[in-house]
C-alpha positions in Angstrom: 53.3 232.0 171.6 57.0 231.0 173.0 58.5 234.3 174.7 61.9 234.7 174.8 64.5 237.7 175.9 67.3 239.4 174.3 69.4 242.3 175.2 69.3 242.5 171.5 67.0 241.8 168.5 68.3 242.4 165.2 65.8 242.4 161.7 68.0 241.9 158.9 70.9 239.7 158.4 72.9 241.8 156.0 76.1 243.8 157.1 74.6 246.1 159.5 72.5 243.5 161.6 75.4 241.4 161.3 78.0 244.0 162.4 75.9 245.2 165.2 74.7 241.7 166.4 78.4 240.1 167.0 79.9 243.5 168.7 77.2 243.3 171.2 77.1 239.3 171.8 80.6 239.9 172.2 80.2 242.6 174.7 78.4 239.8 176.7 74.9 240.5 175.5 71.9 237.9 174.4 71.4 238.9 171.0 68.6 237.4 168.2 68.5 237.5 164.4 66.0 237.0 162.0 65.0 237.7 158.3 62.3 236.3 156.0 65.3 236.3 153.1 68.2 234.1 153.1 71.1 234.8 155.6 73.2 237.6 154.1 71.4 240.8 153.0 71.3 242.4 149.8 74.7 242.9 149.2 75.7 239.7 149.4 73.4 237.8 147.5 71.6 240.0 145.5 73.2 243.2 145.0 77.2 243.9 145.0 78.6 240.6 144.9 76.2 239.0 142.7 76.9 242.0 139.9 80.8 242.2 140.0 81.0 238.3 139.5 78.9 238.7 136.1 81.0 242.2 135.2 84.1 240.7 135.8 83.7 238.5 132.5 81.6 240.5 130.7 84.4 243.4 131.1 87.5 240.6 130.3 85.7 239.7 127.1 85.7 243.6 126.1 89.3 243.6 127.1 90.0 240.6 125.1 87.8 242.2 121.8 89.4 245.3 122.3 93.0 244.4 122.3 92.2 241.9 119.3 93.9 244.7 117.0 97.0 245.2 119.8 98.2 241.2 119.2 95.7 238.9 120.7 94.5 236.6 118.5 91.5 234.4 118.4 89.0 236.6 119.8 86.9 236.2 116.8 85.2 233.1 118.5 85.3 234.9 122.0 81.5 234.5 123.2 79.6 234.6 127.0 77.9 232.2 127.6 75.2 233.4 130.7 74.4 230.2 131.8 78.3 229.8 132.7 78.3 233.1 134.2 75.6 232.5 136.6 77.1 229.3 137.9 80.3 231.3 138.4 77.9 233.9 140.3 76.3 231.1 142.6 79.8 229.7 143.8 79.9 233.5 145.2 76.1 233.8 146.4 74.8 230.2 147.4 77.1 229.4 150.3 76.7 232.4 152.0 73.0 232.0 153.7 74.7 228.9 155.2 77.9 230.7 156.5 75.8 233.3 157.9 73.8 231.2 160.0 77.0 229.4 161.4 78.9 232.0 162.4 75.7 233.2 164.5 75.4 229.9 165.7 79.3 229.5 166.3 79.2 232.9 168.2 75.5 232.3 170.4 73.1 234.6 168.8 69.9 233.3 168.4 68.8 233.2 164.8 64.9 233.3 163.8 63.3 232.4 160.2 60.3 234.2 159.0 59.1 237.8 158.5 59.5 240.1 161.8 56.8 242.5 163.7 56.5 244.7 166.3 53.9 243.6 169.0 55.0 245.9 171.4 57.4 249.0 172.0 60.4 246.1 173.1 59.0 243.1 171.3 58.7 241.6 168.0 57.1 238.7 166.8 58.8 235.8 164.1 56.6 233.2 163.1 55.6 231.7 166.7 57.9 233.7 168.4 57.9 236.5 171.0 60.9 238.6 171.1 61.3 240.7 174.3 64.4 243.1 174.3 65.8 246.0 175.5 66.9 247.0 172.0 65.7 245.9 168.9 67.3 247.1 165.9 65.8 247.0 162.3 68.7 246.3 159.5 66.2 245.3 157.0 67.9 247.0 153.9 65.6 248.4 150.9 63.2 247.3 148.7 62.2 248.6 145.2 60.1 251.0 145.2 56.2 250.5 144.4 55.3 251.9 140.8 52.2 253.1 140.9 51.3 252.7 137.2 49.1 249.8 135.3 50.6 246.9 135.2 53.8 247.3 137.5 53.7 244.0 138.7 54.6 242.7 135.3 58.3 243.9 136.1 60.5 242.0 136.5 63.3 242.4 140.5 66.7 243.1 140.2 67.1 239.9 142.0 65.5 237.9 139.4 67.3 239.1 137.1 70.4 237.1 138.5 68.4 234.2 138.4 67.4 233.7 135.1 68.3 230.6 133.3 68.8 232.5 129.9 69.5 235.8 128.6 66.2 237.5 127.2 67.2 238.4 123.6 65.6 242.1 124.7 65.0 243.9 128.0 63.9 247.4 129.0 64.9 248.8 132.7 62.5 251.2 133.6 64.8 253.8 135.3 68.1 255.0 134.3 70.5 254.7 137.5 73.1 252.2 139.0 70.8 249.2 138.0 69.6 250.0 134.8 73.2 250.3 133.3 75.3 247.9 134.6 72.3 245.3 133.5 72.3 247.3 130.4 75.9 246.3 130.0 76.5 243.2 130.6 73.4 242.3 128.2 74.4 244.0 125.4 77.8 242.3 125.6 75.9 239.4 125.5 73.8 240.1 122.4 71.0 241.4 124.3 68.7 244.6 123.3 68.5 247.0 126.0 66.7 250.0 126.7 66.7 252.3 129.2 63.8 254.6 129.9 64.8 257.5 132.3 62.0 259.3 133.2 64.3 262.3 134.4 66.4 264.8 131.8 69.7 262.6 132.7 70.8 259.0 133.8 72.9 258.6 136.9 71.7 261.5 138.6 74.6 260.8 141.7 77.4 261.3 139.2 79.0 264.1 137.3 77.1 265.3 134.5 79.6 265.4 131.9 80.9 262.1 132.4 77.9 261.0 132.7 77.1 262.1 128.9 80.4 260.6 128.0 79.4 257.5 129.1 76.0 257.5 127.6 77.0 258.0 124.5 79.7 255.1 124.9 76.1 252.8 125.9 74.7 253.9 122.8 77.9 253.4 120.4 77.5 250.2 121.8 73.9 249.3 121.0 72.4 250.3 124.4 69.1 252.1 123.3 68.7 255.2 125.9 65.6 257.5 126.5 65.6 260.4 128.9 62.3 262.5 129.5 60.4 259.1 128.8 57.8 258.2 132.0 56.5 254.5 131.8 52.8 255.3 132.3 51.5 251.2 131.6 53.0 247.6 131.3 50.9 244.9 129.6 52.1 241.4 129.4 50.5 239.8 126.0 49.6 235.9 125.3 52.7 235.2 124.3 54.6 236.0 127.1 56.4 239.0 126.3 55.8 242.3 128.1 54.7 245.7 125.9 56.3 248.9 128.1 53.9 252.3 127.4 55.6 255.4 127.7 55.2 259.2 127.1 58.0 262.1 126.7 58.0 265.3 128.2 56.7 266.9 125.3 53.7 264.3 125.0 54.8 261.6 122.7 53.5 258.4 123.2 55.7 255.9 123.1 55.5 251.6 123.2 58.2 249.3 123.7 58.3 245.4 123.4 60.4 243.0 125.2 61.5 239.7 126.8 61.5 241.2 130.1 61.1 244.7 132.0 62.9 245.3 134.8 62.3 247.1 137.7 65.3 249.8 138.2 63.5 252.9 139.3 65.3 253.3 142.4 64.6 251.4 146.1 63.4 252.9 149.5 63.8 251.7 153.0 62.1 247.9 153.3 59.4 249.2 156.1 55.9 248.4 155.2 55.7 244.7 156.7 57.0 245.6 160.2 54.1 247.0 161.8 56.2 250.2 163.2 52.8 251.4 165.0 52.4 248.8 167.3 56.4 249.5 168.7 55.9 252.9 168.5 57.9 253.6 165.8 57.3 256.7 164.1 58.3 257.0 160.1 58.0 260.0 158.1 57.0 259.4 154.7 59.3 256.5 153.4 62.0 257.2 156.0 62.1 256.8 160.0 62.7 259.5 162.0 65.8 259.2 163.8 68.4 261.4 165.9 71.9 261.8 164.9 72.8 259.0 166.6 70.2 256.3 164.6 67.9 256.1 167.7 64.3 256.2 166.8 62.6 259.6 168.2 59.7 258.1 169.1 60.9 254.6 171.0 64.6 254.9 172.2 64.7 251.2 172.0 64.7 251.0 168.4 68.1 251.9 166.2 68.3 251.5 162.9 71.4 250.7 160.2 72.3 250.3 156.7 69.9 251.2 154.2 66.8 251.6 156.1 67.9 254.1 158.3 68.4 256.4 154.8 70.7 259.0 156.4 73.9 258.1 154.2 74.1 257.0 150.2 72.9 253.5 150.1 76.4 251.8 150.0 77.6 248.5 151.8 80.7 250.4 153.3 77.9 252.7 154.4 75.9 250.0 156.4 79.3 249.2 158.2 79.5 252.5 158.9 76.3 252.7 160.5 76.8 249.6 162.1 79.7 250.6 163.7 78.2 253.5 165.2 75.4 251.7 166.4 77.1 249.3 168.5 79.1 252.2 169.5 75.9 254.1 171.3 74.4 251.1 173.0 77.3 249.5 174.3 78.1 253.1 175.9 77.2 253.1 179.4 76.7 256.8 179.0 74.6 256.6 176.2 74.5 257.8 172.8 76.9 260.1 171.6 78.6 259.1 168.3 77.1 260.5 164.9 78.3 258.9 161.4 80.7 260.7 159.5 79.5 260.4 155.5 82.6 262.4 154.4 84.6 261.0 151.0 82.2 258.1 150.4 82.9 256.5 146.8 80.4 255.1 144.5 80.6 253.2 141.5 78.5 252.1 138.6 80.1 249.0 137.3 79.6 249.7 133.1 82.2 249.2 131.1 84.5 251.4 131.2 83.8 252.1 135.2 82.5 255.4 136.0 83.1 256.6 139.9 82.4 259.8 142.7 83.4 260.7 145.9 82.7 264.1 147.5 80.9 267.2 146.0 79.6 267.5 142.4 80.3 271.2 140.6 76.1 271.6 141.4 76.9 270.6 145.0 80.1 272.6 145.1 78.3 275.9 143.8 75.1 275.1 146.0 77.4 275.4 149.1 79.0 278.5 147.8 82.4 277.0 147.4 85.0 278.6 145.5 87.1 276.4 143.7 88.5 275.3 140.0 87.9 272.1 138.0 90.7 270.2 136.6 88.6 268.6 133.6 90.6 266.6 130.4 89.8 263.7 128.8 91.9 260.5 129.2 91.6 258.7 125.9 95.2 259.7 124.7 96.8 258.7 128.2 98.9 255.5 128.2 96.7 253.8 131.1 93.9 254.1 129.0 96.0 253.3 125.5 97.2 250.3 127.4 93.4 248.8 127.0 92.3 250.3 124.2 89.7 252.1 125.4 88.0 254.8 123.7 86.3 256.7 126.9 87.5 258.1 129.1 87.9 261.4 131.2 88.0 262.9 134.9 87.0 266.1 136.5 88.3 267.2 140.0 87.8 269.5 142.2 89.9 271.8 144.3 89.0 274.6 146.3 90.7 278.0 146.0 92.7 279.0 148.8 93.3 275.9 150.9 94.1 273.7 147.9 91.7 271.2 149.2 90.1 268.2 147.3 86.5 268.9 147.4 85.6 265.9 144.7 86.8 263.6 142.3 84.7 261.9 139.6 86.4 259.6 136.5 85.4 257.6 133.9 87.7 254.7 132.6 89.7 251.9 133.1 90.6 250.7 136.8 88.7 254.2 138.1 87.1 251.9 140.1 90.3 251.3 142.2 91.9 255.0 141.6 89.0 256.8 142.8 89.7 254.9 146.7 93.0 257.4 146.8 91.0 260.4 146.3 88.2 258.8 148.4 91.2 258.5 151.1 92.7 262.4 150.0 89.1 263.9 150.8 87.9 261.7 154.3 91.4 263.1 156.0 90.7 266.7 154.3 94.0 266.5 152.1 95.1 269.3 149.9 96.9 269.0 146.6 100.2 269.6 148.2 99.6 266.5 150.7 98.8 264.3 147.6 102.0 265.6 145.8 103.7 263.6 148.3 101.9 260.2 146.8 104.7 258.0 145.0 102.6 255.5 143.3 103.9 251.9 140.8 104.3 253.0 137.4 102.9 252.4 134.8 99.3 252.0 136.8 95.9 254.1 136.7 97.0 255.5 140.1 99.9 257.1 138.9 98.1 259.3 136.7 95.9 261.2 140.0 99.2 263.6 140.1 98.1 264.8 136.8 94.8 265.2 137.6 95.8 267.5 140.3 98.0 269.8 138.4 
C-alpha cells in the first residue's frame, strides 16, 4: 500500500473539510482530501441547494395562483412540470463535484476517491492508499438514521428523492421535520398525495409550537395529509411496485398507508459507522464523538472534527463554517487550542410555503432557563406585507426579556421570514435590546420594516 504524509487529512469534502483544508494549505501545510460521495458535501448537492432550486418555483407558481384574483391573468393554465424543475436543480448541483476538485487541485491539496479508515491513531486508509498525518480531521456530514423496523430498506433517501425522473402521484415521509415538509410541499403543489407520519405529538419539534400549528393546518388546507402520534412499525413493498407503510397511534390504532414511494425523513445522525474509529483511537459515545470544547477528540488529540459530525451545534451549513473556522483556528495556533464555537442567534428555516423561521430561545427554552420575559405574539394576515401576496398565514412571536429589554428569540411564519428573521438573527448574536433595534431604518414597504412592530 502507497504511503504518503500530510500535515493534514481531511474526510469529507463539504463546507467544513473544505474550509479547514484551504486555511491550512494556505498556512503552508500538506493537506489531503477524500470522500466516497461526489466533491461538495450534503449541502451542496443534496441538501440546501438542491431544495431552494425546486422551492423557488414551486413557491412562484403559488404566488402566481394566489394573486390570480389581485390582476394576474392566465394562471388558470399555470402547471410544474418536475422534470423541468430538476434540470433547473442539476445546472445548480452537477457542476459542483468538478469545481470542487479543481479548486483543490488549483490550491495543492491532495484529493483521494473512495471511502476513508483509520489504520492507525495518525493514519487513514483510501482505497490503496496510506495516509500518515499529524492531524486528520473527519468532516463527513450525517447520514439518515437506521430505522430499525421491517422493511426499512424499502424507504426511499432524501437524496433520491431529487433524482427522480417523475413525481410519484403519492408519497408518505416517515417523520415530520425539516424534510418531510418542504418535500411535502413542493409535491402537493405539484398534484402529489403526501402524508406525513410523525411519530411524536408535534411536527417541527425545533420551532415554535404555535406557529408550528398554524402552519400545519395551512399543509392540511392544502391537501397535505398529517398524522402525529402515528409510529411506522413495518414497510412492505408489494408486486406491483408500490410500497404499503404500517403504522400504529398512541392509543393503539393500527393503521396502513399505500404509496408510490416512502421516504426516509426521520431525522440524520453523525455519518460514523464506516470509519473504523477503534483502530485511530477514536472514542464515540453513542452516535456522537466525544470531543472538548475546542472539537479535539478526547481520546486521540490528532483527530478534530467539523460540521455535522461533530453534533455540538444545530445541523446547519453556516454551522459547519462555523466549526470550520474554529478548527483551523486551534491547529494553526502555535499555542494550541483555545477557541470554542459560539452557537448564539443561529437561524433556521423550513422552506414550506409560506416560510416558517427561528433563532434563539423557544418560550419552553426560555422558561426552562428561568428567564423572565414577555411574548409579543399577533398574527400577520391583515398586515400589508402579507396582503401584498395574498397570503392567508401568517404570524410571529418574539421574545424579550424583562428588565434589559433584550431579544431572547424570534420565530415567524410568512412571506420573505426567511430573509427578516437574519435581522433578528443579527439583534440576538450582538446581544441587542429593543431600544438598539428601534434605531433600525429599514425600505418601505418590505417584510423588514414590519420587525419594529414586532417589538413594540
Amino acid at each position: 500500500m502507497p504511503q504518503q504524509a500530510y500535515d493534514l487529512v481531511a474526510i469529507g469534502t463539504g463546507t467544513a473539510a473544505k474550509k479547514v483544508a484551504l486555511a491550512t494549505r494556505r498556512a503552508g501545510w500538506r493537506v489531503a482530501v477524500m470522500d466516497h460521495f461526489p466533491f461538495g458535501g450534503t449541502c451542496a448537492l443534496r441538501g440546501c441547494d438542491p431544495k431552494k432550486a425546486l422551492w423557488s418555483v414551486s413557491h412562484a407558481y403559488d404566488l402566481a395562483r394566489r394573486l390570480s384574483t389581485a390582476g394576474l391573468h392566465g394562471t388558470e393554465g399555470l402547471s410544474l412540470d418536475w422534470s423541468e424543475m430538476v434540470a433547473f436543480k442539476r445546472s445548480f448541483t452537477d457542476p459542483v463535484p468538478a469545481k470542487r476538485e479543481a479548486v483543490f487541485r488549483e490550491e495543492g491539496i491532495d484529493a483521494f476517491h473512495g471511502r476513508a479508515r483509520f489504520v492507525s491513531s495518525n493514519a487513514v486508509a483510501v482505497g490503496d492508499h496510506r495516509l500518515d498525518a499529524r492531524h486528520i480531521l473527519i468532516a463527513t456530514g450525517a447520514e439518515p438514521m437506521r430505522l430499525r423496523f421491517p422493511g426499512a430498506e424499502h424507504l426511499m433517501a432524501s437524496d433520491e428523492f431529487f433524482e427522480l425522473d417523475e413525481m410519484p402521484d403519492t408519497l408518505i415521509l416517515v417523520g415530520g421535520g425539516y424534510i418531510a415538509f418542504e418535500f411535502a410541499h413542493t409535491a402537493t403543489r405539484l398534484g402529489a398525495k403526501a402524508i406525513i407520519l410523525e411519530r411524536e405529538d408535534r411536527c417541527l419539534g425545533l420551532f415554535d409550537r404555535d406557529l408550528v400549528q398554524r402552519l400545519v393546518d395551512k399543509s392540511r388546507r392544502i391537501g397535505i395529509d398529517i398524522r402525529v402520534n402515528t409510529e411506522v412499525v413495518a414497510v412492505e413493498r408489494t408486486p406491483s411496485g408500490r410500497v404499503v407503510v404500517q403504522a400504529r397511534t398512541s392509543g393503539g390504532e393500527a393503521l396502513s398507508f399505500k404509496a408510490a414511494v416512502a421516504i426516509h425523513a426521520a431525522g440524520r445522525v453523525p455519518a460514523l459507522d464506516d470509519l473504523d474509529l477503534p483502530a485511530g483511537q477514536v472514542e464515540r459515545d453513542g452516535r456522537r464523538l466525544r470531543l472538548n470544547r475546542y472539537f479535539q477528540s478526547t481520546s486521540n488529540p490528532a483527530v478534530f472534527a467539523a460540521g455535522d459530525v461533530a453534533a455540538r451545534g444545530p445541523a446547519l451549513t453556516p454551522v459547519a463554517s462555523h466549526d470550520a473556522e474554529i478548527v483551523a483556528a486551534n491547529l494553526l495556533n502555535p499555542g494550541g487550542p483555545q477557541r470554542e464555537p459560539d452557537y448564539t442567534g443561529v437561524p433556521s428555516v423550513a422552506f414550506t410555503t409560506p416560510t416558517i423561521t427561528s433563532v434563539g430561545l423557544t418560550e419552553e427554552e426560555a422558561r426552562d432557563q428561568g428567564l423572565r420575559f414577555r411574548t409579543n405574539h399577533r398574527d400577520m394576515t391583515d398586515w400589508q406585507a402579507v396582503r401584498h401576496v395574498q397570503e392567508d398565514t401568517a404570524a410571529y412571536k418574539v421574545l424579550v426579556e424583562e428588565g434589559t429589554d433584550r431579544i431572547l428569540g424570534a420565530h415567524i411564519l410568512g412571506p420573505d421570514a426567511e430573509n427578516t428573521i437574519n435581522l433578528f438573527a443579527f439583534a440576538i448574536r450582538l446581544r441587542l435590546n429593543v431600544r438598539d433595534m428601534d434605531r433600525f431604518m429599514s425600505a418601505f414597504p418590505t417584510a423588514a420594516s414590519n420587525v419594529f412592530h414586532m417589538l413594540a
